[in-house]
C-alpha atoms as an extended CHARMM CRD file, in Angstrom:
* protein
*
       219  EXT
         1         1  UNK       CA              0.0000000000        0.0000000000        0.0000000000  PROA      1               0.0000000000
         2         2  UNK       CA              1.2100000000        3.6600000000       -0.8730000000  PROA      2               0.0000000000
         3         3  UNK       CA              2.1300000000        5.4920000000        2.5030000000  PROA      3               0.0000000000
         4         4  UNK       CA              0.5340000000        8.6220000000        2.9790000000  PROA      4               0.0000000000
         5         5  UNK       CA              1.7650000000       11.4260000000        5.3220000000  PROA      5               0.0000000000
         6         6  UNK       CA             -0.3360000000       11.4720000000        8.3050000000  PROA      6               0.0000000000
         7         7  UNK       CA             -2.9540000000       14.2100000000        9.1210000000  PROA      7               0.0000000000
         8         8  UNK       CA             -1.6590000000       15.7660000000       12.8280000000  PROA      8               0.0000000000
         9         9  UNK       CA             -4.0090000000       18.4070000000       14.3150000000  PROA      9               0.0000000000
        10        10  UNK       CA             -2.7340000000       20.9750000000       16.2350000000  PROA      10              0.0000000000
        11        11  UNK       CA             -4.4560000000       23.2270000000       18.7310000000  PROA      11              0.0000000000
        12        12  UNK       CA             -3.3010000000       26.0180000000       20.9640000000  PROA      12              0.0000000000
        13        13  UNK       CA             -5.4460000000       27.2710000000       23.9560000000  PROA      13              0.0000000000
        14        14  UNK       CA             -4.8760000000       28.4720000000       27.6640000000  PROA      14              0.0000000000
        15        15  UNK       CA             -3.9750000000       25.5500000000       29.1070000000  PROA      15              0.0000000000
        16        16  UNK       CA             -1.2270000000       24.3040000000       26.4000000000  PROA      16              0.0000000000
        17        17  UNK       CA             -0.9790000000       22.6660000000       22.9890000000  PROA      17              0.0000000000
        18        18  UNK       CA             -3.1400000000       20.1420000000       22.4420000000  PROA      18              0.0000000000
        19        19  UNK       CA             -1.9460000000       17.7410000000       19.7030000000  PROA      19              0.0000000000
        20        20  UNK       CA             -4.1380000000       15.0350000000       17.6930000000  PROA      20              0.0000000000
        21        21  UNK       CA             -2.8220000000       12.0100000000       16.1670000000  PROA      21              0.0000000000
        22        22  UNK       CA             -3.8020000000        9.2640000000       13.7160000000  PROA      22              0.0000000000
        23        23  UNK       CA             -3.8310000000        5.9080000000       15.2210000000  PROA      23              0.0000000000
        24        24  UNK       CA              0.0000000000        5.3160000000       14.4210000000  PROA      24              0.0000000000
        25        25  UNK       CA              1.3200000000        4.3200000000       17.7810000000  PROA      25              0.0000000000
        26        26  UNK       CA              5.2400000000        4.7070000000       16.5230000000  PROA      26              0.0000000000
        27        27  UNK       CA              3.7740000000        8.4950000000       16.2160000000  PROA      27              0.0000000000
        28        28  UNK       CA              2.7710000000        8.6390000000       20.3060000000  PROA      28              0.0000000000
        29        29  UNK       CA              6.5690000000        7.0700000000       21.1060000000  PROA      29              0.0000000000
        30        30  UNK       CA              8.2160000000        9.9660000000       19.0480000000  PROA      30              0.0000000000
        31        31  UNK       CA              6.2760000000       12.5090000000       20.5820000000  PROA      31              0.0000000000
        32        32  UNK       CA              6.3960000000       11.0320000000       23.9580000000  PROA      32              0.0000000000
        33        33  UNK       CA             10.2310000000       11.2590000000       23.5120000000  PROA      33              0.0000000000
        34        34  UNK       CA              9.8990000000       15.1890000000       23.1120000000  PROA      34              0.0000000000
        35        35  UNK       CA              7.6080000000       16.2640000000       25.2130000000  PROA      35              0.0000000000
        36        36  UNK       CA              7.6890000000       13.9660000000       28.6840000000  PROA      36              0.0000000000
        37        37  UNK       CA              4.9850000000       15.4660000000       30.4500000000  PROA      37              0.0000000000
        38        38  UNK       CA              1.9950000000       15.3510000000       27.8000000000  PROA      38              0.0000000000
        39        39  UNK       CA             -1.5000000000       14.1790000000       29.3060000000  PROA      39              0.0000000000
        40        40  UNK       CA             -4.0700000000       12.4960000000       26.9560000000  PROA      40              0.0000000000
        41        41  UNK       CA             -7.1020000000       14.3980000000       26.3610000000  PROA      41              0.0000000000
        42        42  UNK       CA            -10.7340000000       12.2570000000       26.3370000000  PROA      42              0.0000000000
        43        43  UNK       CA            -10.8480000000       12.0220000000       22.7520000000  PROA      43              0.0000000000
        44        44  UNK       CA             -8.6680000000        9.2250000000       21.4280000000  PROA      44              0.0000000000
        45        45  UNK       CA             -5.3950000000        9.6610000000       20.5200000000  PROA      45              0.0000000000
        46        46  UNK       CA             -5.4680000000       13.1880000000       21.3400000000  PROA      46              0.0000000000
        47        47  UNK       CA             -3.0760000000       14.6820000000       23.8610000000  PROA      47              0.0000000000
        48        48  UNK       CA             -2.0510000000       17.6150000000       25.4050000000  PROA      48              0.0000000000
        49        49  UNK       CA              1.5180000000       19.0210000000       25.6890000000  PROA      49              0.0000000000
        50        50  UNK       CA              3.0710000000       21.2760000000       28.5960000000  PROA      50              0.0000000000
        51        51  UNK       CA              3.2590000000       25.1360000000       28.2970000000  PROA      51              0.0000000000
        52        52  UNK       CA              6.4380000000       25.6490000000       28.0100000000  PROA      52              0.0000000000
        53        53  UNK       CA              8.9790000000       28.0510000000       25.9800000000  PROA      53              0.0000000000
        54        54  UNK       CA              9.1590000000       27.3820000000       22.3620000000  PROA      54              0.0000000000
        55        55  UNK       CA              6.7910000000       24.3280000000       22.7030000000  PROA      55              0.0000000000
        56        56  UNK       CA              5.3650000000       25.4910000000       19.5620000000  PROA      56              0.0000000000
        57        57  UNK       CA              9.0440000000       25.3670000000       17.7130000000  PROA      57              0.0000000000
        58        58  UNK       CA              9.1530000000       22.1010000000       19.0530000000  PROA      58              0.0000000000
        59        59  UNK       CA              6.3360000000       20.8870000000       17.6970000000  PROA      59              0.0000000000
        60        60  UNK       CA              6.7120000000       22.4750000000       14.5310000000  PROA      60              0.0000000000
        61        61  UNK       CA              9.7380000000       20.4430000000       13.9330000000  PROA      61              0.0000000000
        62        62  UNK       CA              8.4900000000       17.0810000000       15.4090000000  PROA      62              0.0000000000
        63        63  UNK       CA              5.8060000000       17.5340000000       12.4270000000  PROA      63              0.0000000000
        64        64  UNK       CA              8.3570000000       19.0510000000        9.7260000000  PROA      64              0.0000000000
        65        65  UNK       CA             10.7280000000       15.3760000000       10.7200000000  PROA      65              0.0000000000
        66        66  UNK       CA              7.8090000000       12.8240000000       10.3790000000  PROA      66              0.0000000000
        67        67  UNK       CA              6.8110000000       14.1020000000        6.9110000000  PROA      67              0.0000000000
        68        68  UNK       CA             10.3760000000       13.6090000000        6.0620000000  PROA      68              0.0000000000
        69        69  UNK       CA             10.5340000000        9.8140000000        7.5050000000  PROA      69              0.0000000000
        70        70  UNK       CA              7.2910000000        9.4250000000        5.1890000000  PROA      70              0.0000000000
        71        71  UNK       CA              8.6810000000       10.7340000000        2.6050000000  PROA      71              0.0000000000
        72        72  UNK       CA             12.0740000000        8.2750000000        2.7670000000  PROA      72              0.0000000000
        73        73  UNK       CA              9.7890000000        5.6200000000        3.4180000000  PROA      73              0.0000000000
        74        74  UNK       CA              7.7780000000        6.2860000000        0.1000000000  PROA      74              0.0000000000
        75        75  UNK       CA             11.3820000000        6.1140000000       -1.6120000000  PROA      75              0.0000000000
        76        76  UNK       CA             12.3890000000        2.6380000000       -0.0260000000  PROA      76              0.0000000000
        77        77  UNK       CA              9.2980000000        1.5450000000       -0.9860000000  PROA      77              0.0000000000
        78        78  UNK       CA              9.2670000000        2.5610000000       -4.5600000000  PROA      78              0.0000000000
        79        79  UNK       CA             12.5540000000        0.2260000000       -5.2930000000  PROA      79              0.0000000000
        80        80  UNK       CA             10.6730000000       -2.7330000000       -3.3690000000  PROA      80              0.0000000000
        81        81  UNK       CA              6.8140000000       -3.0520000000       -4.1980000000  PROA      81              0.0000000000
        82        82  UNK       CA              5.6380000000       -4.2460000000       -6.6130000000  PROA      82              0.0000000000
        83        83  UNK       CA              2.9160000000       -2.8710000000       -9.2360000000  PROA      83              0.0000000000
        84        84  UNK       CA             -0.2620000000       -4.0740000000       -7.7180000000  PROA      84              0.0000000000
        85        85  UNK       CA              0.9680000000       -2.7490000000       -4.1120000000  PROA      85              0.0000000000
        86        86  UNK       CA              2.0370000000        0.5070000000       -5.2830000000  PROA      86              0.0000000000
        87        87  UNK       CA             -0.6270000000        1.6680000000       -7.3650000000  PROA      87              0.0000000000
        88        88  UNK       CA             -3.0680000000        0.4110000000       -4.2430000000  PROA      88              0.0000000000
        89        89  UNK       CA             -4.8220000000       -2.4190000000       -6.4590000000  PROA      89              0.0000000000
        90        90  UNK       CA             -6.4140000000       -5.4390000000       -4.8160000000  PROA      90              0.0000000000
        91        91  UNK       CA             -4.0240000000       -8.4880000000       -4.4870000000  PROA      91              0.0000000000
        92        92  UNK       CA             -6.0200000000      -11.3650000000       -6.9140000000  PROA      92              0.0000000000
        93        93  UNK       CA             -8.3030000000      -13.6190000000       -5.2810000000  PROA      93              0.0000000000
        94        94  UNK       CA             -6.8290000000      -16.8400000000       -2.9740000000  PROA      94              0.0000000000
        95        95  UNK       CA             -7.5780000000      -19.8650000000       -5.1750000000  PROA      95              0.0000000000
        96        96  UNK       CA            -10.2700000000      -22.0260000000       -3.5560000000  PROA      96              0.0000000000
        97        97  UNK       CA             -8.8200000000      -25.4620000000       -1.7600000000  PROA      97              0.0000000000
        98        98  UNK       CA             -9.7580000000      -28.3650000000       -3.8730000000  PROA      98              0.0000000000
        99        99  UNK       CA            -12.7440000000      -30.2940000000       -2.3030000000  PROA      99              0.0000000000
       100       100  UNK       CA            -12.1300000000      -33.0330000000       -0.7220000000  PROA      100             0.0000000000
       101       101  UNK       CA            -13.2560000000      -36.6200000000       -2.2770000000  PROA      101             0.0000000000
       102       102  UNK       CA            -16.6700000000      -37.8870000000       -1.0700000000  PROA      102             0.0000000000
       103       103  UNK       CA            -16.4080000000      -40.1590000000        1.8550000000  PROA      103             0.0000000000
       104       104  UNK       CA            -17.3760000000      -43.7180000000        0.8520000000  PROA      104             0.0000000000
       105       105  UNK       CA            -18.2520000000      -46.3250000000        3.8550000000  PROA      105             0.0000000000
       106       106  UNK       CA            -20.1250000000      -49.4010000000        3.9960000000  PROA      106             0.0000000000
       107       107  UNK       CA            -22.3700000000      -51.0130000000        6.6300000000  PROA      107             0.0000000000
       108       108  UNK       CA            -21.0580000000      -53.8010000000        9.1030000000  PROA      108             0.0000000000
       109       109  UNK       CA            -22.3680000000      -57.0660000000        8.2540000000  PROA      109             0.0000000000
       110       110  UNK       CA            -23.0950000000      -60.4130000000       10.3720000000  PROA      110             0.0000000000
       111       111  UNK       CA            -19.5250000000      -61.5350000000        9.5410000000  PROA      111             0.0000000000
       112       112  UNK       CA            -18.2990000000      -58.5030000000       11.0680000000  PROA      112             0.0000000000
       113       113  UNK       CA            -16.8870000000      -59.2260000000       14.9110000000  PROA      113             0.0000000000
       114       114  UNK       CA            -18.1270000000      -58.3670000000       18.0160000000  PROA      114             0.0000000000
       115       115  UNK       CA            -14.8270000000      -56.1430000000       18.9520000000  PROA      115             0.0000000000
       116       116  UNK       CA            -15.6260000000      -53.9360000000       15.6800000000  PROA      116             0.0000000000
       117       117  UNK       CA            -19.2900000000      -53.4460000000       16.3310000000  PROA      117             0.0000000000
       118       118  UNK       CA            -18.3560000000      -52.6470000000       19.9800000000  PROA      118             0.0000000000
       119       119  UNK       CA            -15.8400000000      -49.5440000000       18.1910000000  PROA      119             0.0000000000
       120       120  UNK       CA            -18.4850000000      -48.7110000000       16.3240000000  PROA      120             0.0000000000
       121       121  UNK       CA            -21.1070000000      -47.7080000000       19.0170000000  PROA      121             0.0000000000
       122       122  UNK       CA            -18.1510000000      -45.6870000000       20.7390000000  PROA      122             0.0000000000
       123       123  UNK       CA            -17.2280000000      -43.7700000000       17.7080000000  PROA      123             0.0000000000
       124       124  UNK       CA            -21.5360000000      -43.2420000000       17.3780000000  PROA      124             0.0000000000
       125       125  UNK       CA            -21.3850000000      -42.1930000000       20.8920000000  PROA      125             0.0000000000
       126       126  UNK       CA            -19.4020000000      -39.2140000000       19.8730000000  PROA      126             0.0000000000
       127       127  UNK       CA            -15.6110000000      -40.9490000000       20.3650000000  PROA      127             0.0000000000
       128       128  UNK       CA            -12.8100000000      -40.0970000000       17.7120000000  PROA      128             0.0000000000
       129       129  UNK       CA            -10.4640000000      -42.7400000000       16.7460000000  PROA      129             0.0000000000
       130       130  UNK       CA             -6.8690000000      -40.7850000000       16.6840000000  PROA      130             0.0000000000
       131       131  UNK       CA             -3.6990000000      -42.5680000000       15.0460000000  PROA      131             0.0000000000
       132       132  UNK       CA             -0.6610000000      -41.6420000000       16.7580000000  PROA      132             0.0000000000
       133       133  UNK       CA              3.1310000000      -43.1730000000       16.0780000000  PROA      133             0.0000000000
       134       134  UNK       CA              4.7460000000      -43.8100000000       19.3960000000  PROA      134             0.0000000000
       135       135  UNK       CA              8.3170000000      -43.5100000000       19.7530000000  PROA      135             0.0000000000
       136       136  UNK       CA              8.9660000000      -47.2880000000       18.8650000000  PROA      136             0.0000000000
       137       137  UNK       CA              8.0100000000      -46.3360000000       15.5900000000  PROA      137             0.0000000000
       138       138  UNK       CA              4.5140000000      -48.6350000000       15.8560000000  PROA      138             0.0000000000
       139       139  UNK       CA              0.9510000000      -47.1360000000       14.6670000000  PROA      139             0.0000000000
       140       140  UNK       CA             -1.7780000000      -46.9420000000       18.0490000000  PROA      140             0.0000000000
       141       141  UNK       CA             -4.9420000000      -46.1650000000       17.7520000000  PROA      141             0.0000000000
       142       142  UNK       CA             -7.2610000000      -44.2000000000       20.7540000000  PROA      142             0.0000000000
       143       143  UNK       CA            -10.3090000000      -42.7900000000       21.3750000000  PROA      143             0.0000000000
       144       144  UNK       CA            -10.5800000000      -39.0920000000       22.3090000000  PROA      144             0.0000000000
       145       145  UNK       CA            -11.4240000000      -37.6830000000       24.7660000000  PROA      145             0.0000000000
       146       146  UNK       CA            -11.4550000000      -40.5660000000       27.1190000000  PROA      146             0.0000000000
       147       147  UNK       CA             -7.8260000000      -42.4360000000       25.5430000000  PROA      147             0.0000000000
       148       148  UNK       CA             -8.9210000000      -45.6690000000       25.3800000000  PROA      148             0.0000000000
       149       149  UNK       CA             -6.5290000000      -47.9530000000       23.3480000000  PROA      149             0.0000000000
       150       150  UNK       CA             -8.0790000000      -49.4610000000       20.5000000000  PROA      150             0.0000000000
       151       151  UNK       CA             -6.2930000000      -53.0280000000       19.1250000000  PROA      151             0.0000000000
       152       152  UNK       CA             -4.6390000000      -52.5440000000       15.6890000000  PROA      152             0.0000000000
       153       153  UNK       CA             -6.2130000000      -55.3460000000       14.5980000000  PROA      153             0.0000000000
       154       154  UNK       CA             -9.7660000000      -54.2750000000       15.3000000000  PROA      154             0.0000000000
       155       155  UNK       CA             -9.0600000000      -50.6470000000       14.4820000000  PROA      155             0.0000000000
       156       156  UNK       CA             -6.9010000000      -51.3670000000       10.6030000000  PROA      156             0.0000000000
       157       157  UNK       CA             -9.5620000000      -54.0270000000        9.8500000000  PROA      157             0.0000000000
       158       158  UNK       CA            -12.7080000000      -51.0390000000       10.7380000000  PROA      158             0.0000000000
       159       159  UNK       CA            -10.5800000000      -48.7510000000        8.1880000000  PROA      159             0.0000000000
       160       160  UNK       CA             -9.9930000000      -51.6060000000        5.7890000000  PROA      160             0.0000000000
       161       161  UNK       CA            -14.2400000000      -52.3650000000        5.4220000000  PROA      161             0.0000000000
       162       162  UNK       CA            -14.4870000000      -48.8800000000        5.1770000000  PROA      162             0.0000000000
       163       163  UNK       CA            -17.2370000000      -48.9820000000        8.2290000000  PROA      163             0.0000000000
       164       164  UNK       CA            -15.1260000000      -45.5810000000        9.6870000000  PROA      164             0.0000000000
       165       165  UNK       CA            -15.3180000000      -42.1290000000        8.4890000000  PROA      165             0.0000000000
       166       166  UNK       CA            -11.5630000000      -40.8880000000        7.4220000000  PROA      166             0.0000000000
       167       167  UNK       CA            -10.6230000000      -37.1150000000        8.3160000000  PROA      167             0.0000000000
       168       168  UNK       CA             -9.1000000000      -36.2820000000        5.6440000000  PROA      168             0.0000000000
       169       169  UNK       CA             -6.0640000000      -34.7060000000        7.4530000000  PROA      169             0.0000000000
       170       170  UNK       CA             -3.3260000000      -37.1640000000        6.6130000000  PROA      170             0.0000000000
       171       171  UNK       CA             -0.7650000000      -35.9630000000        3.7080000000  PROA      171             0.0000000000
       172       172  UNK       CA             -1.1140000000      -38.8030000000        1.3190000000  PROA      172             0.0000000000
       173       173  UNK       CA             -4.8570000000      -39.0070000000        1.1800000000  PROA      173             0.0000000000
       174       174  UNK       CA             -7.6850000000      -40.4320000000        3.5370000000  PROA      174             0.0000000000
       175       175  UNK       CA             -5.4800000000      -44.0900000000        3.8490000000  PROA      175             0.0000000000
       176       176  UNK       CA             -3.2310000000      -42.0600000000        5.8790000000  PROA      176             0.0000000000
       177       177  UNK       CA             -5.6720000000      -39.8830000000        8.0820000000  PROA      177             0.0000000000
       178       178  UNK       CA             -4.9840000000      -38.8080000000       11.6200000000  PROA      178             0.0000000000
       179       179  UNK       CA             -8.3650000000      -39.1820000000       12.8020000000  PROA      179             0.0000000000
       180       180  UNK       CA            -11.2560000000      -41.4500000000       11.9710000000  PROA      180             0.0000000000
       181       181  UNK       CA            -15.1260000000      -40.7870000000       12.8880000000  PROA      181             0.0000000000
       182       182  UNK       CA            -18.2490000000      -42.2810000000       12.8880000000  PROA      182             0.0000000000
       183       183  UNK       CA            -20.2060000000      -42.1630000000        9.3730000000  PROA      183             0.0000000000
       184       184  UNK       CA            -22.8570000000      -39.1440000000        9.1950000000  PROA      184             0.0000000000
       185       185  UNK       CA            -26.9870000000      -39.9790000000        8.5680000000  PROA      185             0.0000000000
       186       186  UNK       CA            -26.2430000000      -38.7860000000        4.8410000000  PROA      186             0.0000000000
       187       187  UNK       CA            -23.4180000000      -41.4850000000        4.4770000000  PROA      187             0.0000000000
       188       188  UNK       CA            -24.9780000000      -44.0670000000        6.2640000000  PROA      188             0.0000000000
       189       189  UNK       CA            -28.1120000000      -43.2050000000        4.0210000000  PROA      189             0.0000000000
       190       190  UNK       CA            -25.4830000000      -43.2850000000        0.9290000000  PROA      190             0.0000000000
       191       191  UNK       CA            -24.2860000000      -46.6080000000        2.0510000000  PROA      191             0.0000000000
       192       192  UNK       CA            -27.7880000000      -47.9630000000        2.0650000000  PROA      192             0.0000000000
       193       193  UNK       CA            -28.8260000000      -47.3170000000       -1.1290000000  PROA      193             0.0000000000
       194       194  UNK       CA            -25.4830000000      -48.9710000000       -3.1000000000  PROA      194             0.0000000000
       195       195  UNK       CA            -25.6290000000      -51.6890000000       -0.6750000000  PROA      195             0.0000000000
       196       196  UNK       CA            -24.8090000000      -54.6390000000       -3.4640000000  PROA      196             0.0000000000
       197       197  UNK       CA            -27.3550000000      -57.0810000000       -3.3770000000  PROA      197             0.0000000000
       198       198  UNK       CA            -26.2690000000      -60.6290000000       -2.5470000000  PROA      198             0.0000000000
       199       199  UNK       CA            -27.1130000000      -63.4150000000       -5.0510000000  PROA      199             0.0000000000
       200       200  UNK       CA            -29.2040000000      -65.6220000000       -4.3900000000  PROA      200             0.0000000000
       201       201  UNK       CA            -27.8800000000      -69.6020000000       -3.5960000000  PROA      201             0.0000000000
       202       202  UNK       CA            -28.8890000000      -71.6240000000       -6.0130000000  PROA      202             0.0000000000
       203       203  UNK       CA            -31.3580000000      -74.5470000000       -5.4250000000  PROA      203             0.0000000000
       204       204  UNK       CA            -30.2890000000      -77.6580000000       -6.0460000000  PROA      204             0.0000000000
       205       205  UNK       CA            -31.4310000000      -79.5550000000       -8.7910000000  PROA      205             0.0000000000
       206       206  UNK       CA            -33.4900000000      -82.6750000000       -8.1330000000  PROA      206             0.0000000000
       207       207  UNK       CA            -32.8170000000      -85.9330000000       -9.6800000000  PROA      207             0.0000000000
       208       208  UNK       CA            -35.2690000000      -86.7720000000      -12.1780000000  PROA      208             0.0000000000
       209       209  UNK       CA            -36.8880000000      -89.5110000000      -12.1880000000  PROA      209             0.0000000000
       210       210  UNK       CA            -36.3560000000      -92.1330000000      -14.9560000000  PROA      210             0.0000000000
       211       211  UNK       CA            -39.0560000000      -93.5540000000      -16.8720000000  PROA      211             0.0000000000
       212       212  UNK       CA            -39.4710000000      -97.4550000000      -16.5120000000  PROA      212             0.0000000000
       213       213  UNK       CA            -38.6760000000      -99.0430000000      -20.0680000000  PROA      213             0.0000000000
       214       214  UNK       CA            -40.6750000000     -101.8770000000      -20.2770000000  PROA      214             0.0000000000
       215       215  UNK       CA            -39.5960000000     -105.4680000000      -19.4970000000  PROA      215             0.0000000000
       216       216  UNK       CA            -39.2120000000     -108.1300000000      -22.1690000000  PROA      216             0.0000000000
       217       217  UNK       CA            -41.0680000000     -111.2630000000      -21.4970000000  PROA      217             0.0000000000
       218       218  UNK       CA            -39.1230000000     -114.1750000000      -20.6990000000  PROA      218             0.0000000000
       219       219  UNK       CA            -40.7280000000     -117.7360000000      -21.8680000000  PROA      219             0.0000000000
């Protein structure tokens, strides 16, 4: 952004000089430097110096040296920003993140084991299943908030059937997520309605019957 000198009221009455500034707070040190014994004034950033002799000079000069640090500040500047900052443009637009791929689970069925379905009304409870690598190097699994370990065979097999929710806050896609969830109504709904249908068994087939061929007569 262009720098701009900054507006500084002055005002002279009985009582002193009372000086207003622009909410630049490296303004208030430097005048705090000259004149020790200023009081603010119940406006903001407004304050009132002493009566003293040539407090007027003073100030006069304090003003005449901060247009002059604006003005080598403009210079620096010039040599450094670029176009859009200079001429005051807008800076273009943040590209939006990509979306993240729709979260695909399925439903436990009655080969799934009694350890997963119990992880499964925990995470529904409102649990989240954190993976953390311990300083043996070895992937754990727990539930937050309470910590409860969760077996890595019970926990990889839950991510393997896809019956958990991924985060999506691992760096090599939802395989490698940090945390894991229970899935949402909308999923679960999802999940029901491309639920494969499984084939029906086959009957099997009855032996037919052979028809009798009739006997030859003996004599």
């Amino acid at each position: 952004m262009k720098p701009v000198a900054p507006p500084i009221g002055v005002a002279e009455d009985a009582r002193g000089i009372v000086v207003s500034l622009p909410p630049r707070f490296w303004l208030l040190v430097s005048l705090r430097k000259l004149f020790r014994r200023m009081l603010p004034e119940p406006m903001a950033w407004t304050y009132r110096l002493p009566r003293t002799v040539g407090a007027a000079k003073r100030v006069e000069v304090w003003i005449a040296e901060v247009e002059l640090q604006v003005r080598a500040e403009e210079r620096r500047r010039a040599w450094t920003a670029s176009d859009a900052e200079w001429h005051d443009t807008p800076q273009p637009a943040v590209a939006a993140p990509i979306a993240a791929e729709p979260v695909i689970v399925t439903l436990p069925t009655e080969e799934t084991g009694p350890s997963v379905l119990d992880l499964l009304r925990r995470l529904n409870e409102g649990a989240t299943m954190v993976a953390t690598i311990e300083e043996d190097g070895v992937r754990r699994y727990r539930l937050e908030p309470r910590g409860y370990l969760v077996r890595t065979t019970v926990a990889e097999r839950a991510i393997r059937e896809r019956l958990v929710a991924p985060g999506n806050d691992g760096l090599l896609g939802p395989e490698s997520s940090q945390t894991w969830r229970a899935p949402t109504r909308e999923e679960v709904t999802a999940a029901t309605s491309t639920k494969p249908r499984k084939p029906k068994p086959a009957r099997p087939a009855r032996a037919r019957r052979s028809t009798p061929q009739p006997q030859e007569a003996r004599p």
